[in-house]
RODO-2510 file (C-alpha; in nm, 4 decimals, decimal comma):
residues 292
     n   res          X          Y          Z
     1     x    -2,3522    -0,0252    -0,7650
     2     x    -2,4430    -0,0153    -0,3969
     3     x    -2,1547    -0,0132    -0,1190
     4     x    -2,3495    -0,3069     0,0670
     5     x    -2,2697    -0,5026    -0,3040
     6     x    -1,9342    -0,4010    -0,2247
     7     x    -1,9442    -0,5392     0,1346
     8     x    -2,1125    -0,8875     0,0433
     9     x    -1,8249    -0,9172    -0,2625
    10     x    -1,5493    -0,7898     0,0083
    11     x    -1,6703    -1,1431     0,2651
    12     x    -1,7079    -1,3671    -0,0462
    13     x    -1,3583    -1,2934    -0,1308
    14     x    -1,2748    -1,3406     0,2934
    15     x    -1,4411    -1,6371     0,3740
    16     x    -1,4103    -1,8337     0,0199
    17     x    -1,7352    -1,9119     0,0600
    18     x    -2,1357    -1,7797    -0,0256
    19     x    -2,2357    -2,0006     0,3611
    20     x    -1,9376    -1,8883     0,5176
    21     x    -2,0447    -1,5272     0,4162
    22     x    -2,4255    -1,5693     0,4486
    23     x    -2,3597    -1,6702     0,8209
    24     x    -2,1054    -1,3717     0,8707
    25     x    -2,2975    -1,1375     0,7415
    26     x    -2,6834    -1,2685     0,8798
    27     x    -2,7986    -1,2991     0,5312
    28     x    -2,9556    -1,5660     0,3675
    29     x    -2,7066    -1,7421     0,0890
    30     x    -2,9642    -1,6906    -0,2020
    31     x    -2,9541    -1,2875    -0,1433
    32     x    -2,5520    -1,3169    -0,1178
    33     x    -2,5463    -1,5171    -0,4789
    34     x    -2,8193    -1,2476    -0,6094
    35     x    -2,6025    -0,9671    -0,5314
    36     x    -2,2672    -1,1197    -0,6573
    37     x    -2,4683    -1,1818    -0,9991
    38     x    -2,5642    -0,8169    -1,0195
    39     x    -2,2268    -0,7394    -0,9205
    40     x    -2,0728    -0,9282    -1,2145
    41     x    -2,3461    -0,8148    -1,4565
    42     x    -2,2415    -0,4268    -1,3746
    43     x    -1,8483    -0,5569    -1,4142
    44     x    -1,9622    -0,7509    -1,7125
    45     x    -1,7180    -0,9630    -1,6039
    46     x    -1,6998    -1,3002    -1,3608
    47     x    -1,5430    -1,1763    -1,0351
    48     x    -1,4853    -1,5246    -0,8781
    49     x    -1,3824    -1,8652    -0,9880
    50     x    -1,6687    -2,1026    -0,8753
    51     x    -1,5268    -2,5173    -0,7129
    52     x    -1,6634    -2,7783    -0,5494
    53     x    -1,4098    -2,6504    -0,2448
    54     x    -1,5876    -2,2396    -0,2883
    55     x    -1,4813    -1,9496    -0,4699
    56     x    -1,1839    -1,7947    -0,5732
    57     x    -1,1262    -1,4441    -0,6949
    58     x    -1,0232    -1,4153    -1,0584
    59     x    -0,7830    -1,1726    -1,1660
    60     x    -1,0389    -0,9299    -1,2325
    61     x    -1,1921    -1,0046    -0,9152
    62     x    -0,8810    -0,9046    -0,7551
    63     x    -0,8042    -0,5717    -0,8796
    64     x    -1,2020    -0,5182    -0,8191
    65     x    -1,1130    -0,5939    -0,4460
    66     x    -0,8105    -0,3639    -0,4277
    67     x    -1,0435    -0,0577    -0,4915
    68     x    -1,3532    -0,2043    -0,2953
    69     x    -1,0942    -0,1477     0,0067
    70     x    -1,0520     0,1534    -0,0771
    71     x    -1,3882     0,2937    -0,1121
    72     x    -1,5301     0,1602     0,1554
    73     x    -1,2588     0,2393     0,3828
    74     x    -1,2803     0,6090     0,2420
    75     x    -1,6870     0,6005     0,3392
    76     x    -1,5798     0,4706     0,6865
    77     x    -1,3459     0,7504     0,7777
    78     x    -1,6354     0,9961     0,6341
    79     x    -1,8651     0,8679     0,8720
    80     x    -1,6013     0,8909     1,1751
    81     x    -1,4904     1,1807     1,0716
    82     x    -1,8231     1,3925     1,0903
    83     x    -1,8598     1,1859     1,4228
    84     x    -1,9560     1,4519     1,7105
    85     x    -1,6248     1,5191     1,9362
    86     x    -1,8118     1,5152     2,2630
    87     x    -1,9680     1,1908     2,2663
    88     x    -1,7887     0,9130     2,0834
    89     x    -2,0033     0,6922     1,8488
    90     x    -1,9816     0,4322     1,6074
    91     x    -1,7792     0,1244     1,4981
    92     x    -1,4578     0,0386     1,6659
    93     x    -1,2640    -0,2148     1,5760
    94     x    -0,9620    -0,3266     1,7734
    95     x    -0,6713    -0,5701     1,7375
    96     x    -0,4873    -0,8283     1,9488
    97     x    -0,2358    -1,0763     1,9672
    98     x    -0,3112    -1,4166     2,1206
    99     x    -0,1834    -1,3953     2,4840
   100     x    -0,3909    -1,1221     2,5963
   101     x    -0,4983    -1,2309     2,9701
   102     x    -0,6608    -0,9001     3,0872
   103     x    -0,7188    -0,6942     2,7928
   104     x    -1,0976    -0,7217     2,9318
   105     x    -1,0427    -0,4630     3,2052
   106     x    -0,9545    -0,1906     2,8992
   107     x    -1,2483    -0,2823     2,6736
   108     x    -1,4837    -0,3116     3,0050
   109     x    -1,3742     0,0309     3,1589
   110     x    -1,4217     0,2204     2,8050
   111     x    -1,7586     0,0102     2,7015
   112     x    -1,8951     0,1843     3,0392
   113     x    -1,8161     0,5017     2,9945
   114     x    -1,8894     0,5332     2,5906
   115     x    -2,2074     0,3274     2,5728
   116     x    -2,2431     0,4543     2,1847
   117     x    -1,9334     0,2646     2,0529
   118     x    -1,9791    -0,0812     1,9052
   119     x    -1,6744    -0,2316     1,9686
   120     x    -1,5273    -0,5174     1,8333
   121     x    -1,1950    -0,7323     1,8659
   122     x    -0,9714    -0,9365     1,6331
   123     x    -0,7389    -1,1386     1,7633
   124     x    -0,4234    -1,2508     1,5130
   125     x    -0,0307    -1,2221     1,5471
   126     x     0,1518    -0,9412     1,5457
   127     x     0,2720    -0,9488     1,1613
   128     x    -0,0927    -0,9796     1,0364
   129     x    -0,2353    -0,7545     1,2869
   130     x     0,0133    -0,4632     1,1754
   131     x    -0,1299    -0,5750     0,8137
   132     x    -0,4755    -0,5331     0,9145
   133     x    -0,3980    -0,1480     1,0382
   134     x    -0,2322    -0,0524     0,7213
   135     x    -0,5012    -0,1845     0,4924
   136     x    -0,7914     0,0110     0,7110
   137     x    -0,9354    -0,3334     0,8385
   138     x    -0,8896    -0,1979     1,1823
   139     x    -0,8711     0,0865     1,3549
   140     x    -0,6035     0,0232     1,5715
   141     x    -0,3968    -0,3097     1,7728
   142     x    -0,2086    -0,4247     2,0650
   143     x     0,1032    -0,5460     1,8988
   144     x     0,4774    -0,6781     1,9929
   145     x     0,6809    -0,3707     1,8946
   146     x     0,9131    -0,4397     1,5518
   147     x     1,0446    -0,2006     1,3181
   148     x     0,8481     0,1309     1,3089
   149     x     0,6467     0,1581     0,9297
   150     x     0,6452     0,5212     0,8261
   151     x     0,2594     0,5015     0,7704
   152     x     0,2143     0,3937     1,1365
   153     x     0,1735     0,5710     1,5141
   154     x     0,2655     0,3817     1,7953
   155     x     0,1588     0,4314     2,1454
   156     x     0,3769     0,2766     2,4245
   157     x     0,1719     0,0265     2,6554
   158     x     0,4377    -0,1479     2,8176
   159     x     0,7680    -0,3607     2,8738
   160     x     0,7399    -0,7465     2,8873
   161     x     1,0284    -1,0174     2,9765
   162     x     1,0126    -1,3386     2,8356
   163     x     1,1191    -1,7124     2,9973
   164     x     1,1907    -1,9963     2,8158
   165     x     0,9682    -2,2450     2,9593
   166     x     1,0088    -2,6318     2,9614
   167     x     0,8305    -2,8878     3,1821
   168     x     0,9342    -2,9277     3,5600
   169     x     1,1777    -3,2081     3,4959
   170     x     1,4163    -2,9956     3,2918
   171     x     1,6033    -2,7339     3,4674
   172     x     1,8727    -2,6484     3,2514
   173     x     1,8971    -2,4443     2,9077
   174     x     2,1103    -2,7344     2,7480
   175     x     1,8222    -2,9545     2,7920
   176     x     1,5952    -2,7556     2,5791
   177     x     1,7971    -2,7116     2,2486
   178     x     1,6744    -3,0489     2,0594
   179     x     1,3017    -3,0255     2,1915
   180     x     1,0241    -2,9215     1,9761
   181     x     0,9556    -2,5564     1,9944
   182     x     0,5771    -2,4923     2,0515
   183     x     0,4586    -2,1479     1,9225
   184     x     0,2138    -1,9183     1,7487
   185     x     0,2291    -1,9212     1,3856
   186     x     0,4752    -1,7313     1,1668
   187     x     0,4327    -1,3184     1,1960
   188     x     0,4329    -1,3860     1,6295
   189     x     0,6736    -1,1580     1,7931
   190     x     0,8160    -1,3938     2,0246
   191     x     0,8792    -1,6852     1,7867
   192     x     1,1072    -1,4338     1,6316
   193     x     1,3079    -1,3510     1,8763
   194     x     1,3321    -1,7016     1,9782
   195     x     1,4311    -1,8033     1,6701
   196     x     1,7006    -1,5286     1,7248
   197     x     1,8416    -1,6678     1,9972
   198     x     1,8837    -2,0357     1,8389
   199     x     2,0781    -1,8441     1,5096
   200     x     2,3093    -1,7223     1,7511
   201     x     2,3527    -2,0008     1,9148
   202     x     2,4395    -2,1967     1,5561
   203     x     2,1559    -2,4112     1,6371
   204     x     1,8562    -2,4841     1,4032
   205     x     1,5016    -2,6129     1,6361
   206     x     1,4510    -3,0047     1,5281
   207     x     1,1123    -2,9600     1,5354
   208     x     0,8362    -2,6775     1,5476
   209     x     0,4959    -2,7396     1,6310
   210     x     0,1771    -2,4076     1,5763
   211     x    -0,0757    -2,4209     1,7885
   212     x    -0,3820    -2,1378     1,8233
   213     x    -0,3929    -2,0513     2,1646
   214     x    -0,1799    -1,9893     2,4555
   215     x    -0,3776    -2,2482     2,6500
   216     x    -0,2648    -2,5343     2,4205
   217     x     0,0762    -2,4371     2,4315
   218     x     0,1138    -2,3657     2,8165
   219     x    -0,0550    -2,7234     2,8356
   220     x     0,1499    -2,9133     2,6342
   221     x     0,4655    -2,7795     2,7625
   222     x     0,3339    -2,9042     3,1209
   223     x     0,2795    -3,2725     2,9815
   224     x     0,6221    -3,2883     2,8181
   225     x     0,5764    -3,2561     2,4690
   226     x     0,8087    -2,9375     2,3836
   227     x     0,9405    -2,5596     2,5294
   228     x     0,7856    -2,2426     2,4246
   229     x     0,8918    -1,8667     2,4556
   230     x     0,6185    -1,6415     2,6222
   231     x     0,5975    -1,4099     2,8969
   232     x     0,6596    -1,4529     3,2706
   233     x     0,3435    -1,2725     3,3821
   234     x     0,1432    -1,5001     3,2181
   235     x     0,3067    -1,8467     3,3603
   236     x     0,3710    -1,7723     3,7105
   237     x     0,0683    -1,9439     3,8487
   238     x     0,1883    -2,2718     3,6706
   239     x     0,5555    -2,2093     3,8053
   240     x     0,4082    -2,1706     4,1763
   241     x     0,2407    -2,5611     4,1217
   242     x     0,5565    -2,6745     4,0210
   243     x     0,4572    -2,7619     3,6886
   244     x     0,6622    -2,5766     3,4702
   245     x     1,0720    -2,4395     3,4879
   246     x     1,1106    -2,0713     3,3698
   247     x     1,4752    -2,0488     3,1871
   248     x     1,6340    -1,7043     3,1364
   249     x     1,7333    -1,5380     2,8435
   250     x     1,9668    -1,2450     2,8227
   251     x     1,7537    -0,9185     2,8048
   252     x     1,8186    -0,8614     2,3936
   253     x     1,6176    -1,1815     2,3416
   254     x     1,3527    -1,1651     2,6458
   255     x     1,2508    -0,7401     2,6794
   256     x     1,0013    -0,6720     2,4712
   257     x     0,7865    -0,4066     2,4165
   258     x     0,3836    -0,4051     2,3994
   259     x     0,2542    -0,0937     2,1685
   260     x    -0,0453     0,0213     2,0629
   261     x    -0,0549     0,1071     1,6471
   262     x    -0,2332     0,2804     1,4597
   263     x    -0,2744     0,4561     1,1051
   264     x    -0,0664     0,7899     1,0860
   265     x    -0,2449     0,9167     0,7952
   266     x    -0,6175     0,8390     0,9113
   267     x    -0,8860     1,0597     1,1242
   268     x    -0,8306     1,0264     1,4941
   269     x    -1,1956     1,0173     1,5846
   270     x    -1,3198     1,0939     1,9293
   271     x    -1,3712     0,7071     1,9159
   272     x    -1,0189     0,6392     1,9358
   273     x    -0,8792     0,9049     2,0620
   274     x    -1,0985     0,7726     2,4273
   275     x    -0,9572     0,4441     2,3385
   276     x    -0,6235     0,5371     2,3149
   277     x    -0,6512     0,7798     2,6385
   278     x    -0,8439     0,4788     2,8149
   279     x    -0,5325     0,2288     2,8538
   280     x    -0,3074     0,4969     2,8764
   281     x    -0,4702     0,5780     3,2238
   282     x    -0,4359     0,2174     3,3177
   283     x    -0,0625     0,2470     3,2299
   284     x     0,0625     0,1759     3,5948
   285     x    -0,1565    -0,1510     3,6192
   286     x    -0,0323    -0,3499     3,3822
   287     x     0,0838    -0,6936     3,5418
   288     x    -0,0280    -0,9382     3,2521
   289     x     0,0785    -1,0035     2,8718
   290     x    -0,0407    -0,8576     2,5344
   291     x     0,1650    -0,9576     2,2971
   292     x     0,3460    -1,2264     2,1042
***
């Protein structure tokens, strides 16, 4: 058994797909089926449920994956570990939530000055991204702050306030409480403590509506169709057109902190370690939002 076998079975099982995978992984889709067959042959056992919709992982499959994490997430930190201290190298892979409206000026000042690193970034909600840490998919993320897990570090980025934000032509809270709520999906930071502040109210939303970016939201909530919970910094050019009306929370619903996590138990490599000292330095410039 090769890791890379390990690696094509880990995408299969990701993407539900052999295309899906082929494409992720620059491979053509005959070598990903070759090397799923040879890694079934060596399991003597079928790893994934074949359908017309794609594959699914069979039970074996899934206590196969469970230990493919593992291992290869045990050959990553070897690498990183034996990484040289003066000149960070390697893979880096960081995670954010959706609002992030300047996060570029972090990953551009430390891609200049570490020119070794291949850095990538994930963008998800706060619930999966914490996930994502614990299970070695990432190295580290930009998260809302929520209860502290035992097997995590946090770094403090900074505090955020939140505004209730409707269209232009509602400017009280009691207008808001029966219209839609437009949000992130379920694990988002801010859709829980909005959903907070309507249990203490003794009011349940009529109507909730996901969307996938901040963009769609902030543009809906212009046109009428709902209200949506996100931070001030990144709606005050709308407010200044007129387009939008920010509504005020009190602070136990609208502070929120923006932290960075990572894995308590795992390597700090050189490679994060800059990371980590990189937005730290930045700490007093902060004017825009990274979490949800």
């Amino acid at each position: 058994m090769e890791f890379k076998d390990l690696e094509i079975f880990e995408m299969v099982a990701r993407k539900g797909t052999i295309s899906e995978a082929a494409k992720e992984l620059s491979y053509v889709q005959s070598n990903i089926t070759s090397r799923i067959k040879k890694l079934e042959a060596e399991m003597n056992t079928a790893l994934f449920n074949r359908h017309n919709r794609g594959m699914t992982l069979t039970p074996e499959g899934k206590k196969l994956l469970v230990y493919s994490e593992k291992i290869l997430s045990l050959t990553n930190e070897m690498k990183k570990v034996v990484q040289s201290k003066s000149e960070p190298a390697g893979k880096l892979e960081i995670g954010t939530v959706e609002t992030v409206i300047r996060l570029p000026v972090i990953l551009s000042s430390y891609s200049k000055k570490y020119r070794n690193v291949d850095l990538s970034l994930l963008t998800g909600v706060t619930e999966q991204l914490q996930n994502d840490v614990l299970n070695h998919r990432l190295d580290g993320a930009f998260v809302t702050e929520i209860d502290q897990h035992p097997d995590l570090v946090s770094h403090d980025v900074f505090e955020e306030e939140l505004v209730l934000l409707s269209d232009s032509t509602k400017t009280s809270i009691e207008q808001l409480i029966e219209e839609p709520i437009l949000c992130f999906s379920k694990g988002c930071g801010y859709r829980a403590r909005l959903a907070k502040w309507y249990k203490d109210q003794n009011k349940v939303p009529q109507k909730v509506m996901e969307f996938g970016t901040l963009e769609t939201i902030l543009g809906s909530v212009t046109m009428g169709l709902g209200i949506t919970f996100v931070p001030k910094s990144a709606v005050g050019h709308l407010e200044k057109r007129g387009l939008v009306h920010c509504h005020y929370l009190p602070e136990k619903y609208s502070k929120i902190n923006t932290v960075f996590i990572r894995r308590k138990d795992a390597h700090l490599t050189s490679t994060l370690e800059k990371f980590v000292e990189t937005f730290e330095q930045i700490d007093g410039e902060w004017d825009f939002p990274l979490a949800h």
